[in-house]
PLY file of the C-alpha trace (Angstrom):
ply
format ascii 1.0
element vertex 75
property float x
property float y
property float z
element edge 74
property int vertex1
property int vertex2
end_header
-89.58 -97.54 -80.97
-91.87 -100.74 -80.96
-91.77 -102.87 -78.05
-89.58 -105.68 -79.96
-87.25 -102.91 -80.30
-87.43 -101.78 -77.06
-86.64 -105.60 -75.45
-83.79 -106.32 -78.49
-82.07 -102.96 -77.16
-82.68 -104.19 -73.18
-81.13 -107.94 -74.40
-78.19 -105.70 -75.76
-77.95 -103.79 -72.81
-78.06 -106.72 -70.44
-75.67 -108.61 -72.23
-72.59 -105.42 -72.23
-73.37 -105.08 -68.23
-72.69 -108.57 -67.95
-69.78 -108.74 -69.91
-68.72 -105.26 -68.27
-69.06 -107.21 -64.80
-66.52 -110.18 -66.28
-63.92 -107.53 -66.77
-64.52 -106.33 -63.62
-64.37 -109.43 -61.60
-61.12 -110.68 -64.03
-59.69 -107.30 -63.28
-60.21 -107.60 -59.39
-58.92 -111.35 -59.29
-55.63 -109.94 -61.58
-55.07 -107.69 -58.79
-55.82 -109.65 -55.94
-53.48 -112.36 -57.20
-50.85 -109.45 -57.87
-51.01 -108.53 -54.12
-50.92 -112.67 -52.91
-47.91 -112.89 -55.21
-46.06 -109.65 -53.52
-46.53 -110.26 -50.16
-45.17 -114.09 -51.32
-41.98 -112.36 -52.75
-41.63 -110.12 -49.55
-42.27 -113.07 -47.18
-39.44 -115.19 -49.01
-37.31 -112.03 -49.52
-37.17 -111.48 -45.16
-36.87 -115.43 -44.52
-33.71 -115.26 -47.00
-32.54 -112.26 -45.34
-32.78 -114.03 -42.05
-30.92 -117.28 -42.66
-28.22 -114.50 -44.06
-28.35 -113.55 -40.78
-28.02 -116.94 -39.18
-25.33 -117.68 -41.32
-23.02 -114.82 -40.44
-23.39 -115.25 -36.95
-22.75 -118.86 -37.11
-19.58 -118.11 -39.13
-18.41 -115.38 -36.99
-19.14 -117.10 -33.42
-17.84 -120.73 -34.65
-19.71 -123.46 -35.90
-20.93 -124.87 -32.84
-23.36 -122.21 -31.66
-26.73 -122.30 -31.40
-28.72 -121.66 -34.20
-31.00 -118.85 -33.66
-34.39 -119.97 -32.63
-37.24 -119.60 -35.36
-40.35 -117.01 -34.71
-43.97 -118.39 -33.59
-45.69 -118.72 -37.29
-42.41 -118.36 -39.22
-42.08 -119.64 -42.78
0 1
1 2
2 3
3 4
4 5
5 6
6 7
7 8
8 9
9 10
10 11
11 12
12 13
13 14
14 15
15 16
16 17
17 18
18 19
19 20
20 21
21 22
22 23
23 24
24 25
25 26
26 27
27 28
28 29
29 30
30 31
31 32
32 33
33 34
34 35
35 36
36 37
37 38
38 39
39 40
40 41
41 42
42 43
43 44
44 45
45 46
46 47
47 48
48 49
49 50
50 51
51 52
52 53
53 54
54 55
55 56
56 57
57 58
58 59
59 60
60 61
61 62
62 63
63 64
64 65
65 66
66 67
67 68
68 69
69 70
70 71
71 72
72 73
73 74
């Protein structure tokens, strides 16, 4: 192998880790965005489930009660 050969191979080399990294990173984000989007769908999924909740007790214990009071940091 001559040393032009040698560097041409390296250039090749170079080049597949750093498209090998890409997918990596794309692959990582794809997932990480997956996750964001879940615990999204979860969050809105238990705020829906509590205004069910609010709902039913201000239908059951007439209109005027008090609405139940909202959690520290709730959406």
């Amino acid at each position: 192998m001559t040393k032009e050969e040698w560097l041409e191979r390296l250039a090749e080399l170079e080049k597949d880790t750093l498209e090998l990294e890409h997918r990596l990173k794309m692959r990582v984000a794809d997932e990480r965005s997956s996750k964001i989007a879940g615990f999204r769908i979860r969050s809105e999924r238990v705020h829906n489930r509590l205004l069910l909740v609010e709902e039913g007790a201000r239908f059951l214990c007439g209109e005027n009660s008090m609405p139940l009071k909202k959690a520290a940091g709730s959406i």
